[in-house]
C-alpha positions in Angstrom: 0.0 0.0 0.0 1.3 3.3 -1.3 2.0 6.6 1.1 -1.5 9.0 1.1 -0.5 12.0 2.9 -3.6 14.3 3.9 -3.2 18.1 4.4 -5.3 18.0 8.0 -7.7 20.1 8.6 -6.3 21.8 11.5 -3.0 22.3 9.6 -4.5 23.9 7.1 -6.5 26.3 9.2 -4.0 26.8 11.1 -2.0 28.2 7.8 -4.9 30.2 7.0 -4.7 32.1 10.0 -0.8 33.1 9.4 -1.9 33.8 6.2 -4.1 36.1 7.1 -2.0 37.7 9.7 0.7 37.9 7.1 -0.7 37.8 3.8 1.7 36.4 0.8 2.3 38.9 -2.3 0.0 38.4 -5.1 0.5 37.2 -8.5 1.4 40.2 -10.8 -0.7 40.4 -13.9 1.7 41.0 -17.2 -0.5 39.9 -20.0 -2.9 37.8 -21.9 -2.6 36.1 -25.2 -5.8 34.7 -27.5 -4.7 31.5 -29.0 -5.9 29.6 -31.8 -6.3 26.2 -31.2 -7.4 23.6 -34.5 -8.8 20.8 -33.2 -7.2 17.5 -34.2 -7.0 16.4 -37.4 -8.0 20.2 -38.3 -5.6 22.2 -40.6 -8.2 25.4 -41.3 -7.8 28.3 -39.1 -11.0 29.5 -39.6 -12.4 26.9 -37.8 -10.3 27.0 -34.8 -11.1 28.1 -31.2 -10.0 30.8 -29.6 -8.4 30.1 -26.0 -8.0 33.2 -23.7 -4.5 32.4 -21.5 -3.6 34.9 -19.0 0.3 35.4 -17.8 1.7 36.4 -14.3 4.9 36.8 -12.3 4.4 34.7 -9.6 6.6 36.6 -6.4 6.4 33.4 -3.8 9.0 30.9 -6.5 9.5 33.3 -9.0 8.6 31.4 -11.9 6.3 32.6 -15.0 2.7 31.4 -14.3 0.0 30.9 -17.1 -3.9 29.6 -16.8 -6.5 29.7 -19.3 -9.9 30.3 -19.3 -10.7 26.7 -18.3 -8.6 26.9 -15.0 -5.5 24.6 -16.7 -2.5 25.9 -15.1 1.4 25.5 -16.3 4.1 27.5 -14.5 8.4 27.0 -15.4 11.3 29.0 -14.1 11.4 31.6 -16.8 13.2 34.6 -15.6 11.5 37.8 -15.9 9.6 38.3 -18.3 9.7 41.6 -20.9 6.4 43.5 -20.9 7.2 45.1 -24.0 7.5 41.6 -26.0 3.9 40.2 -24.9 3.2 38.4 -28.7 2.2 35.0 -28.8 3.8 34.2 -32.0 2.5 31.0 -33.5 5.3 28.4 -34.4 4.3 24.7 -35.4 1.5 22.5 -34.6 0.9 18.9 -33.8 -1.7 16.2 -34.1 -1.4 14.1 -30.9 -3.3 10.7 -30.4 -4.2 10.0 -26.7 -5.3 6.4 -25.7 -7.8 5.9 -23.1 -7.0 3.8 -20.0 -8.7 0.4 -21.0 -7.1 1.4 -25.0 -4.8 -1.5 -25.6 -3.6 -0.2 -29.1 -3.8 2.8 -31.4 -7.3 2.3 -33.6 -8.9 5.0 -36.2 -11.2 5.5 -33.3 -8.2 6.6 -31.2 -8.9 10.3 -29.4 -6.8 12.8 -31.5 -6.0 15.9 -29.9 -4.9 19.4 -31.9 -2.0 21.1 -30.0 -0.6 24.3 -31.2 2.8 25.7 -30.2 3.8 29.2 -29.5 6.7 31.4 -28.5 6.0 33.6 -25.6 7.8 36.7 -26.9 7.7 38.2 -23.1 9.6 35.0 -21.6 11.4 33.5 -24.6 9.4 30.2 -23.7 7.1 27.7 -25.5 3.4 27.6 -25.0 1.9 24.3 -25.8 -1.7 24.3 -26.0 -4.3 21.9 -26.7 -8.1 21.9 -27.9 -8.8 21.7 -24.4 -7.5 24.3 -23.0 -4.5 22.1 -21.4 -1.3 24.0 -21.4 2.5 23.7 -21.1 5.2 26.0 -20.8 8.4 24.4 -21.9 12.1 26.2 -21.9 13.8 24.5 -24.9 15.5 25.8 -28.4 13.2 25.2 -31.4 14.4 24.6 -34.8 13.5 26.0 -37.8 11.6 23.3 -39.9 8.3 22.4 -38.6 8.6 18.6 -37.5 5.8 16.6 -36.2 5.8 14.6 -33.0 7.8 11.5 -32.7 5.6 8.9 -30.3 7.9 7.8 -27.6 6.2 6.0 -24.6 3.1 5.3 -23.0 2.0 4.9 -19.3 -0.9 4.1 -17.2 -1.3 6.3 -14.2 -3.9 5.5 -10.9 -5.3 8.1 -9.2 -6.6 7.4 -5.5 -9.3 9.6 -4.2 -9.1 11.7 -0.8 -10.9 8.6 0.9 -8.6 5.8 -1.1 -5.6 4.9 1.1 -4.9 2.3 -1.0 -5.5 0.9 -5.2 -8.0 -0.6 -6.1 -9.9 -2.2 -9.2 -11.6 1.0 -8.9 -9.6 3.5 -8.5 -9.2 6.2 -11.6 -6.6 4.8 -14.5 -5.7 7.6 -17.2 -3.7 7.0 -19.9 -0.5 9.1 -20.7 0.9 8.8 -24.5 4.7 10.9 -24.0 5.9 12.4 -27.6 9.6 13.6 -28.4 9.2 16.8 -30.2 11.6 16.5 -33.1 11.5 21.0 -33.1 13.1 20.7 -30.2 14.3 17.6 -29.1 11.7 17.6 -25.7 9.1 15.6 -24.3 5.7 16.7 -24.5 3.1 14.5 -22.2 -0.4 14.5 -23.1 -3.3 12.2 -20.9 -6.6 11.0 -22.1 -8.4 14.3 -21.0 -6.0 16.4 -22.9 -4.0 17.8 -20.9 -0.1 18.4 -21.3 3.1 19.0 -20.0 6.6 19.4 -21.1 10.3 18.5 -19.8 13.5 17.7 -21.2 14.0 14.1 -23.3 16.2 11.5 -21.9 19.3 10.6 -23.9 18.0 7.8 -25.6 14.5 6.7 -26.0 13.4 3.5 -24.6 12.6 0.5 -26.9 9.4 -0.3 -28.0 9.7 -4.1 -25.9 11.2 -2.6 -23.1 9.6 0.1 -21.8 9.1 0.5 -18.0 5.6 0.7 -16.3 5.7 3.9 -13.8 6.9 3.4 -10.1 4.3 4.5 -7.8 6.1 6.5 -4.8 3.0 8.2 -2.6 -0.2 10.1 -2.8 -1.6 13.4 -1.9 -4.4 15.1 -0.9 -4.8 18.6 -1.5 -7.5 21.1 -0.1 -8.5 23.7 -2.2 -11.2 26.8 -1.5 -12.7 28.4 -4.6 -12.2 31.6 -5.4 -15.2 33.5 -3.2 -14.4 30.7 -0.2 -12.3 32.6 2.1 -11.5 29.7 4.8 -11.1 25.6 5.1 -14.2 24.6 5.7 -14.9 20.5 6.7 -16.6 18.5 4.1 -17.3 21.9 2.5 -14.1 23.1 0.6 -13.1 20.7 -2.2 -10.3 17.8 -2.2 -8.6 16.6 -4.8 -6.0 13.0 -4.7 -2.5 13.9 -6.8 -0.1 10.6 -6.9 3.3 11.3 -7.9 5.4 8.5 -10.0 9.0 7.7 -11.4 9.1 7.7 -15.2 11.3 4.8 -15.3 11.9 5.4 -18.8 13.3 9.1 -18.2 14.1 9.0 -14.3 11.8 12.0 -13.8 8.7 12.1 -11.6 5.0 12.6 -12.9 2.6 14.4 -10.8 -1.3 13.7 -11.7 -4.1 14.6 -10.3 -7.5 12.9 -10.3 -9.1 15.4 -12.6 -6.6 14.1 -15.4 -4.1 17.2 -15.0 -0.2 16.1 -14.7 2.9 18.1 -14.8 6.0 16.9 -14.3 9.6 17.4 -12.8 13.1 16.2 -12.0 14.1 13.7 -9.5 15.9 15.3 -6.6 19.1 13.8 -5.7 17.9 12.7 -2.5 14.0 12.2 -1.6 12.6 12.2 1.6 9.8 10.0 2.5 6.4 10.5 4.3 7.0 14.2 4.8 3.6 15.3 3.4 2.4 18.6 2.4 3.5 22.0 3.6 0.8 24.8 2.4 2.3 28.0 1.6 -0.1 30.4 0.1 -4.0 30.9 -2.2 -4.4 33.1 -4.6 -7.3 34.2 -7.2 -6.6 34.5 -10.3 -8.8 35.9 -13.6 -8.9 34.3 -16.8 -11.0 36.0 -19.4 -11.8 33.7 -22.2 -10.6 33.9 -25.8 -11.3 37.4 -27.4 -12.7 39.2 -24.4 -10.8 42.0 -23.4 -13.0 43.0 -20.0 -11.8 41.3 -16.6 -15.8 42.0 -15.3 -16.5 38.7 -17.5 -13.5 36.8 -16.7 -13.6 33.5 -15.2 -12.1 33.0 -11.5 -10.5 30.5 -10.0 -9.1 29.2 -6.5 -6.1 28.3 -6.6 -3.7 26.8 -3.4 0.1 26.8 -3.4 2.0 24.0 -1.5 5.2 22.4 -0.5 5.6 18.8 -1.6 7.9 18.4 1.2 9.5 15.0 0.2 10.7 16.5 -2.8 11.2 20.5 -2.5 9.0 21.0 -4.8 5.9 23.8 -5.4 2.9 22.2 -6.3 0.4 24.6 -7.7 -3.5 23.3 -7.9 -6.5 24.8 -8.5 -10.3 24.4 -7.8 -10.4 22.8 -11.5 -8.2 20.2 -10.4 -5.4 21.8 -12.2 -1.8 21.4 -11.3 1.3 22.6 -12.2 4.7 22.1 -10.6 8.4 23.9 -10.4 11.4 22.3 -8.1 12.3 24.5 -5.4 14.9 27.3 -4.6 17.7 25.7 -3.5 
């Protein structure tokens, strides 16, 4: 039986009330894009969706934050980023097929996502976004030719509940299809639900009969108040179960959490064990959607920023179920 570490209650009242005594700096707004998004298979743009993604400077890590009007977050280390470059300039586009949990092989009926790819003129980073509204900020070179995705692995991730301390036949499966992109020699992960993240490729991809199933390490329970719910409240404010694997296959660690949303991260050197959850600050954050320029019809969203103490990592979630992780100042 695997690790589920529970953010108590009283802990997490108990940081409410420092928080509130000492409230965190916000999130500074820098800009918004309106992305295009084709849907798969889909090569006219006049019959893409428009996806409204908002951008800020988080001060708490430092790092680049982004969420989109559907509450999908993705945050990276990106330095700081220059207001007067704030284009989303559209590079390349791929087709990514996503198996479902019980999907064996690839079929015609196979789910195929449309992903597009931007630069992020402000930050100098990637913005991979699919039809979904799932988003990934990725910090690698791109080439100049417009290559599509190269399918690498595949895994099969279980999700426990808050009330699961164990796996059962019943607990959520997703599948995870991981693609090298061949523009810039990274891995691009994408689940069943279609949502994404991004990371660095290992130095050689694993064979076809040999790759590794993921190695569970422990699971975490997150409580997170919407944006107009001001305290923890018991069996009022929301939890969400996250388990947190080894990609045996790249020897980095997969966060996912039960709503299908996964972002990833490297292995520290040395991980602790059983250390649990430290909760560092909540924010709300506005996301208008695509082509809407007034915040008064923006969407809003809870979001709770926390200390994945076994591995120094921030773990970012929101009342979507939304996650997004960056490792720790060291």
């Amino acid at each position: 039986m695997k690790l589920r570490v529970l953010l108590s209650f009283a802990a997490g009242m108990a940081f409410a009330a420092a928080a509130s005594a000492q409230p965190a700096p916000k999130p500074v707004w820098i800009y918004a894009h309106d992305l295009k998004v084709r849907t798969g298979g889909q090569t006219d743009w006049d019959k893409a969706i428009k996806i409204g993604v908002e951008i800020f400077k988080e001060p708490l890590t430092g790092a680049t934050l982004a969420i989109s009007q559907a509450g999908n977050l993705a945050v990276l280390d990106a330095g700081e980023p220059d207001v007067a470059k704030k284009k989303a300039e559209w590079l390349f586009a791929h087709d990514m097929r996503s198996r479902k949990a019980d999907e064996d092989k690839f079929t015609k009926d196979t789910t195929k996502y449309g992903v597009e790819v931007f630069l992020d003129t402000g930050t100098g980073k990637l913005i991979y976004i699919s039809q979904t509204g799932g988003l990934a900020l990725g910090g690698l070179a791109v080439a100049t030719k417009d290559k599509g995705p190269v399918w690498h692995h595949a895994l099969l991730l279980k999700v426990r509940g808050p009330n699961e301390d164990g796996f059962t036949k019943d607990t959520k499966k997703f599948g995870v299809e991981v693609y090298k992109d061949e523009n810039t020699g990274g891995l691009v992960y994408i689940t069943e639900a279609g949502q994404l993240a991004a990371g660095p490729a290992p130095a050689m991809a694993p064979e076809a009969d040999k790759i590794k199933a993921p190695k569970p390490l422990y699971g975490l329970t997150c409580r997170v108040r919407k944006a107009d719910e001001p305290d923890f409240v018991a069996d009022k404010t929301a939890k969400f179960g996250i388990e947190v694997f080894k990609d045996e296959n790249t020897g980095g660690l997969i966060y996912i959490s039960e709503s299908g949303s996964l972002a990833i991260a490297p292995a520290p050197a040395a991980m602790k064990e059983k250390q649990g959850l430290e909760w560092k600050k909540a924010m709300s954050l506005k996301a208008r959607p695509g082509g809407v320029p007034e915040f008064g019809k923006a969407n809003r969203y809870g979001i709770e920023v926390f200390v994945d103490k076994n591995t120094g990592n921030f773990l970012f979630i929101s009342d979507t179920g939304s996650i997004a992780v960056v490792a720790g100042k060291k």
